[in-house]
C-alpha positions as CSV (number, residue, x, y, z in Angstrom):
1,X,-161.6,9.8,-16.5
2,X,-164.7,12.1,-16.8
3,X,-166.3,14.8,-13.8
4,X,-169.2,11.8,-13.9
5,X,-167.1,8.8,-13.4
6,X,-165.0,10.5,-10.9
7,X,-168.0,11.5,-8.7
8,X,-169.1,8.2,-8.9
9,X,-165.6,6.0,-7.8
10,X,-165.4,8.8,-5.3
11,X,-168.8,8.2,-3.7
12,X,-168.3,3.9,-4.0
13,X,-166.4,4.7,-0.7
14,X,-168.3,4.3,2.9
15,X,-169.2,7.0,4.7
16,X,-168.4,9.7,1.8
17,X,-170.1,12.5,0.8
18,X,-170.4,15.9,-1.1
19,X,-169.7,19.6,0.1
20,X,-169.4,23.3,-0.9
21,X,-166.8,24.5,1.9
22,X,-164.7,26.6,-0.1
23,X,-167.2,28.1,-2.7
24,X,-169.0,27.0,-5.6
25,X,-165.7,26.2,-7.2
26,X,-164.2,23.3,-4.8
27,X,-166.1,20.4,-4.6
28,X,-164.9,18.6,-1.3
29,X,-165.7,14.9,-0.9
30,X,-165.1,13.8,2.6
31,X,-165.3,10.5,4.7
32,X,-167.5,11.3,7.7
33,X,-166.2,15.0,8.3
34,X,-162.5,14.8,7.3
35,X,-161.8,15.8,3.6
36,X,-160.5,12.8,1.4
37,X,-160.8,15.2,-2.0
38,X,-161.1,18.2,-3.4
39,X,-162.1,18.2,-7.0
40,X,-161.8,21.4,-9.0
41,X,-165.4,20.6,-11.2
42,X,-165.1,23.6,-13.0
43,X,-161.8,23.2,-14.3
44,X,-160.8,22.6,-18.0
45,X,-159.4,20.0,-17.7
46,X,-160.6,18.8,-14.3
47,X,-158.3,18.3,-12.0
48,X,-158.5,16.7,-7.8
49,X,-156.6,17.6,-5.1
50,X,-155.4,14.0,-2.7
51,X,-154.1,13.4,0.4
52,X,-150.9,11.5,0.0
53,X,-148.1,9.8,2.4
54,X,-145.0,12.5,2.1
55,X,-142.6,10.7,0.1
56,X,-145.2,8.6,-2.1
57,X,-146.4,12.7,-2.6
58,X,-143.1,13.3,-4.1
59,X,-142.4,9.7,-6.0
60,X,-145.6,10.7,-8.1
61,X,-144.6,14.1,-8.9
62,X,-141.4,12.7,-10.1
63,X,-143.3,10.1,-12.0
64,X,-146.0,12.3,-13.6
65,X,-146.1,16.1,-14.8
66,X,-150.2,16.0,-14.2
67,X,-148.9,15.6,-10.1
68,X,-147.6,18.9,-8.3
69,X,-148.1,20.2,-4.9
70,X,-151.2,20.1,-3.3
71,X,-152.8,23.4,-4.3
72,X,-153.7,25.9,-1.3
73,X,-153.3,22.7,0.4
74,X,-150.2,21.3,2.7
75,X,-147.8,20.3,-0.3
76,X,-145.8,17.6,2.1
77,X,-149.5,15.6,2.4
78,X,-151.7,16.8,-0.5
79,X,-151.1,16.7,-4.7
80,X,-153.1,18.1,-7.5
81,X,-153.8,15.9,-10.2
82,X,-154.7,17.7,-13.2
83,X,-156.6,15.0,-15.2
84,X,-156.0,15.1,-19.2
85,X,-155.1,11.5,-19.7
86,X,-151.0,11.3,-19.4
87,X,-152.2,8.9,-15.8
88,X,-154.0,5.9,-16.2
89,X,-157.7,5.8,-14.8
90,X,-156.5,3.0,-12.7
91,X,-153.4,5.1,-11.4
92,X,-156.1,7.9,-10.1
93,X,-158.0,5.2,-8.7
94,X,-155.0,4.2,-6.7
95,X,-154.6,7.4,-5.5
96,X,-158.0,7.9,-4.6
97,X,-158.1,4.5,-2.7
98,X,-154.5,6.1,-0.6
99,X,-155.9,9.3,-0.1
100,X,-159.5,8.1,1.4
101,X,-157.3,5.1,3.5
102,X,-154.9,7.7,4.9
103,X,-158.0,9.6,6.3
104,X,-159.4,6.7,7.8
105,X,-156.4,5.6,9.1
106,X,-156.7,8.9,11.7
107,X,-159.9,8.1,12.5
108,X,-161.1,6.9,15.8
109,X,-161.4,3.1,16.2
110,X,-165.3,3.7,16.8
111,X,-164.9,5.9,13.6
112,X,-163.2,3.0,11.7
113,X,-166.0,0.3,12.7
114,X,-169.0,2.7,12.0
115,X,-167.2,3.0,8.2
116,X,-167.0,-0.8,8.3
117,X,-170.5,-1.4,9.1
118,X,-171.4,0.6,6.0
119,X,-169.5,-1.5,3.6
């Protein structure tokens, strides 16, 4: 998976869009306000940061050496994947898919319906 095809599954998702929070170095992709992603851009190789349910967090870093600890991030809710093809494309889409579901899941039920009006 490439910066450009990563942008682009990331932005398929209702209600998500780009910021610069942390610096030029952290791109953020968040759902409404609340931050589904954090994707190192500059990194070689690229790697993205995911919220993840505690002991799935800890299943995939069992299961993959590219998956550690969230990084300057809660390490019981977020991983870094570095990305340099030992994970599947459709794997990272799974997380992804979990990490942008777990942030809606804590939205507001108002929240929830605007994001389901945009699909």
């Amino acid at each position: 998976m490439d910066y450009e095809s990563l942008c682009d599954y990331l932005e398929s998702k209702p209600g998500v869009w780009r910021d610069m929070p942390f610096g030029a170095d952290a791109l953020v992709f968040k759902v409404f306000v609340k931050m589904f992603a954090l994707v190192a851009w500059q990194a070689e190789p690229l790697s993205i940061s995911l919220k993840a349910d505690p002991i799935d967090a800890i299943i995939l870093r069992k299961q993959y050496q590219a998956v550690r600890p969230g990084y300057h991030l809660n390490k019981k809710h977020w991983n870094t994947i570095t990305i340099n093809g030992s994970i599947p494309e459709d794997e990272i889409k799974l997380m992804i898919d979990d990490s942008y579901a777990l942030v809606v899941q804590g939205m507001t039920k108002a929240q929830q319906a605007r994001l389901k009006g945009l699909s």
